[in-house]
C-alpha positions in Angstrom: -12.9 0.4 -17.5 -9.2 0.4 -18.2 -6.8 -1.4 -16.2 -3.4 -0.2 -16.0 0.3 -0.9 -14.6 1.7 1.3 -12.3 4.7 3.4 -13.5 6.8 6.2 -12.5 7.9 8.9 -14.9 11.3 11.1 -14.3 12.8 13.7 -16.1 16.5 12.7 -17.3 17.8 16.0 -16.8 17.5 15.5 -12.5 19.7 13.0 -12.6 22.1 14.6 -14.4 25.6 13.8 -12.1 26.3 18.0 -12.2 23.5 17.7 -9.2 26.4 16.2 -7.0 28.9 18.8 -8.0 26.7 21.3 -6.9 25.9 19.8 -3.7 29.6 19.6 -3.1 29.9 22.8 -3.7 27.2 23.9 -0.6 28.8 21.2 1.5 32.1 22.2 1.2 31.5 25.8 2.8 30.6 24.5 6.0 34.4 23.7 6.1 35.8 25.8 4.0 37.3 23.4 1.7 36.1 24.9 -2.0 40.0 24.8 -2.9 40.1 21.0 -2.3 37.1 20.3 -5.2 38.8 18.0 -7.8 37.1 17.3 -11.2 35.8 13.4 -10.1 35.7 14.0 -6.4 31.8 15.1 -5.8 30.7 11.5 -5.1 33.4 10.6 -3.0 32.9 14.0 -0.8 29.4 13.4 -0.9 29.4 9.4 0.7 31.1 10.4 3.3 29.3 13.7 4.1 26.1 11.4 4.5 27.9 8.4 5.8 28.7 10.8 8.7 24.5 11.9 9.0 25.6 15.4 7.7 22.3 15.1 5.3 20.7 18.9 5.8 23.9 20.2 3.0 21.8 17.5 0.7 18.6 19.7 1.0 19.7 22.0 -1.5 18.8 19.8 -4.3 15.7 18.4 -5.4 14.1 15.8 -7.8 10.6 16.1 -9.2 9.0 12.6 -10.5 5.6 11.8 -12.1 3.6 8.7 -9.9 0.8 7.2 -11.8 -0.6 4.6 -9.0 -3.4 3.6 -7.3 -5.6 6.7 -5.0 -4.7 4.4 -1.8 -1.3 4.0 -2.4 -1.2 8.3 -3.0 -2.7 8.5 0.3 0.5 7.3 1.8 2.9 9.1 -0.7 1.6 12.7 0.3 2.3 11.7 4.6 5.6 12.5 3.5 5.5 16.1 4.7 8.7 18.0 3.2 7.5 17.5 -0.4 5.2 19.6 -3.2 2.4 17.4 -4.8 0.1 18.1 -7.4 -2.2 15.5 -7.9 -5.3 14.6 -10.2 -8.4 15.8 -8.6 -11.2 13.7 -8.8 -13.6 16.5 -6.9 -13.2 17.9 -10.8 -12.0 15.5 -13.4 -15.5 14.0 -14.6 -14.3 10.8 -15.9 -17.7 10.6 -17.8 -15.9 12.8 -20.4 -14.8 11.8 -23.7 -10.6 12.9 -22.6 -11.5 10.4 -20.0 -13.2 7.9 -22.3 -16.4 8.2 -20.6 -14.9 5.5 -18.1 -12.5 5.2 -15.5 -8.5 3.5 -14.9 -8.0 1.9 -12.4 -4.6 0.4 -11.3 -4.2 -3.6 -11.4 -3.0 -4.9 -8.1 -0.3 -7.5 -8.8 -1.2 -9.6 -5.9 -4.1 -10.8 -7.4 -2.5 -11.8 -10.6 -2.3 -15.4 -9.6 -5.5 -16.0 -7.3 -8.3 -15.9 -10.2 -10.9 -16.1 -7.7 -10.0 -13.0 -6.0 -8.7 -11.0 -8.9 -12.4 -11.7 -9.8 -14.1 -10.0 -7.1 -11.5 -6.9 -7.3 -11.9 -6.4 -10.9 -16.1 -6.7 -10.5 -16.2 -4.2 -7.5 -14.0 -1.9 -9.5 -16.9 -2.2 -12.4 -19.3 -1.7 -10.7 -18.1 1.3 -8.7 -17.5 2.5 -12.5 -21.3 1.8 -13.3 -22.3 3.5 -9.6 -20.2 6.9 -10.3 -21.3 7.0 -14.1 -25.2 6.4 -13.0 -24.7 9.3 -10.3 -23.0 11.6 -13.0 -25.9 11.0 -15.4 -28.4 11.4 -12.7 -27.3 14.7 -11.9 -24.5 14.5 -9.1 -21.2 16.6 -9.3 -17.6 15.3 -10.0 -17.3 15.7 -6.2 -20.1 14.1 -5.1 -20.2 11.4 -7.0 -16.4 10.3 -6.0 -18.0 8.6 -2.9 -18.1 5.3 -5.1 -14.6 5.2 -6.5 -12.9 2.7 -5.4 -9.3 3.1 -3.5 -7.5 1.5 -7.3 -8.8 4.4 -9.4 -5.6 5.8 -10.9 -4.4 8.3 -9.5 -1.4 10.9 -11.3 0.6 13.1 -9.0 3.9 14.7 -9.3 6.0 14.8 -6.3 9.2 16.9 -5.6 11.4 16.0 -2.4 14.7 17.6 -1.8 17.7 14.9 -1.5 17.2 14.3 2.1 13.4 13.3 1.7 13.7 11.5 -1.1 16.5 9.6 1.3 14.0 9.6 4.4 11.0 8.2 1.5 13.0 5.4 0.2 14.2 3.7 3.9 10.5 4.0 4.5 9.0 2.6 1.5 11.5 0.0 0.2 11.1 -1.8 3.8 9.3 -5.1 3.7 7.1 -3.3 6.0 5.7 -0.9 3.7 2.5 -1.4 1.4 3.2 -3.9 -1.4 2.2 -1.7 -4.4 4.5 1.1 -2.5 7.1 -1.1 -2.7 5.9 -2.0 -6.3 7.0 1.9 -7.4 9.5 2.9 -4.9 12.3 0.1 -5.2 12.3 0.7 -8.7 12.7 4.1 -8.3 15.6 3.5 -5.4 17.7 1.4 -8.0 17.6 3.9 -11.0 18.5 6.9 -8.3 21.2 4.3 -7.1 22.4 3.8 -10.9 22.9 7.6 -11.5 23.6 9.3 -8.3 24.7 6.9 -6.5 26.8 8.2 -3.4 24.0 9.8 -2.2 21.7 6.6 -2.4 23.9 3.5 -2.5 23.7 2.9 1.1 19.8 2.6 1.6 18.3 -0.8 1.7 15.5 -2.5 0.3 13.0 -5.1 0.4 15.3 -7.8 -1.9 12.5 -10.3 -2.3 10.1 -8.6 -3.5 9.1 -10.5 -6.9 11.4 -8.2 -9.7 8.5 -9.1 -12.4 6.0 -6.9 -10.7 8.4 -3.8 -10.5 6.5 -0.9 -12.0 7.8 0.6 -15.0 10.4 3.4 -14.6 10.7 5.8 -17.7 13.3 8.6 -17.6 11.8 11.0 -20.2 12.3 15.1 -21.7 8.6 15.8 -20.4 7.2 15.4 -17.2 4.1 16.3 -18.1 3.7 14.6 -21.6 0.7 12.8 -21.8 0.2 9.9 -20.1 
C-alpha cells in the first residue's frame, strides 16, 4: 500500500495575467467602454467589476486543475455543479495491475499525524481493505465489484475545470473553517497561488487563517496537466 500527500497540479499557462485582459475586454461591452482599456488597467477594472457582484462577465474564463486527494474528499469537490470533472474510475482501474503496483494509494490524513494510536487503526483498516479488494480480485470479482471494500482515503485523481465565477463560489465554500479539513488542506493552497497571480479577481475571498500552514498540500504549476503522476 502507498501512502501519499495530497497535491494539486495547475497548468502555468491559466494563470497567465492576459486571462484578465480578456475578461476586461467582455466586461467592458456591457458599457461600452472598449476605448477606455489602458495597458495596466485590467485588474483595476476587474476589482471593481466584482466588488460591485457584477461576477456573470467573469464566466467567460475558465481554469482547469489536476486534484489528486482522497475519494471522500472528491465526493464533495464534484457537488459543485457548474464544473467538468474527469475522474479515476475505480469501477475499471484494477489496482491489482502491475501500472498500479498490484496495490493501492491511499491519501494520508494529516489529522492523524500526531495521535499514533489512531493513525494506527486508519492505516490498518486501509490494509486491510487493500488485502479484502486484492482477495476479491483474485477470487474472481470485477474492478467494480470489488470496490465495495475501498476505503473512503483510496486516492483518488480528477481534473476539474470551473469558470471564474465557480472557482470564486468553490473557494468561499471550501477555505471556511466550516468546510472538511482535508478540503481545506487543497483548496487554501490553491486560493493563495490564484491570489498571487490573478489577484483582482480573488484577493477579496477569505479563508480559514489557522489552519496549520505545514499540512498545506503541495501546489505545482506545471506545462502538463496530465503528465504522470
Amino acid at each position: 500500500m502507498i501512502i501519499r500527500q495530497p497535491e494539486v497540479r495547475v497548468p502555468e499557462e491559466e494563470l497567465n495575467p492576459a486571462l484578465l485582459r480578456r475578461l476586461e475586454r467582455c466586461a467592458r461591452v456591457c458599457y461600452k467602454s472598449e476605448d477606455r482599456m489602458q495597458e495596466d488597467g485590467a485588474g483595476k477594472f476587474l476589482l471593481s467589476i466584482v466588488e460591485r457582484g457584477h461576477e456573470s462577465v467573469i464566466e467567460h474564463e475558465k481554469i482547469t486543475v489536476l486534484f489528486i486527494i482522497d475519494r471522500g474528499v472528491s465526493h464533495e469537490l464534484v457537488r459543485h455543479r457548474i464544473g467538468a470533472y474527469s475522474q479515476e474510475s475505480t469501477r475499471y482501474c484494477n489496482y491489482s495491475q502491475n501500472k498500479f503496483g498490484g496495490e493501492i494509494a491511499v491519501i494520508e490524513p494529516y489529522f492523524f499525524l500526531d495521535r499514533d494510536n489512531l493513525y494506527r487503526i486508519w492505516e490498518e483498516s486501509c490494509r486491510v481493505a487493500e488485502q479484502n479488494y486484492l482477495a476479491l480480485l483474485e477470487s474472481g470479482a470485477s474492478p467494480q465489484e470489488a470496490r465495495a471494500v475501498l476505503p473512503n482515503s483510496l486516492k483518488t485523481e480528477i481534473a476539474v475545470t470551473f469558470d471564474i465565477r465557480e472557482w470564486r463560489h468553490f473557494f468561499r465554500l471550501r477555505c471556511s473553517p466550516a468546510a472538511h479539513p482535508q478540503m481545506r488542506q487543497v483548496a487554501i493552497p490553491l486560493l493563495l497561488l490564484f491570489q498571487e497571480h490573478l489577484g483582482p479577481l480573488f484577493n477579496g475571498i477569505e479563508y480559514d487563517q489557522t489552519f496549520p500552514r505545514k499540512h498545506y498540500a503541495r501546489m505545482i504549476l506545471c506545462d502538463d496537466l496530465f503528465q504522470p503522476v
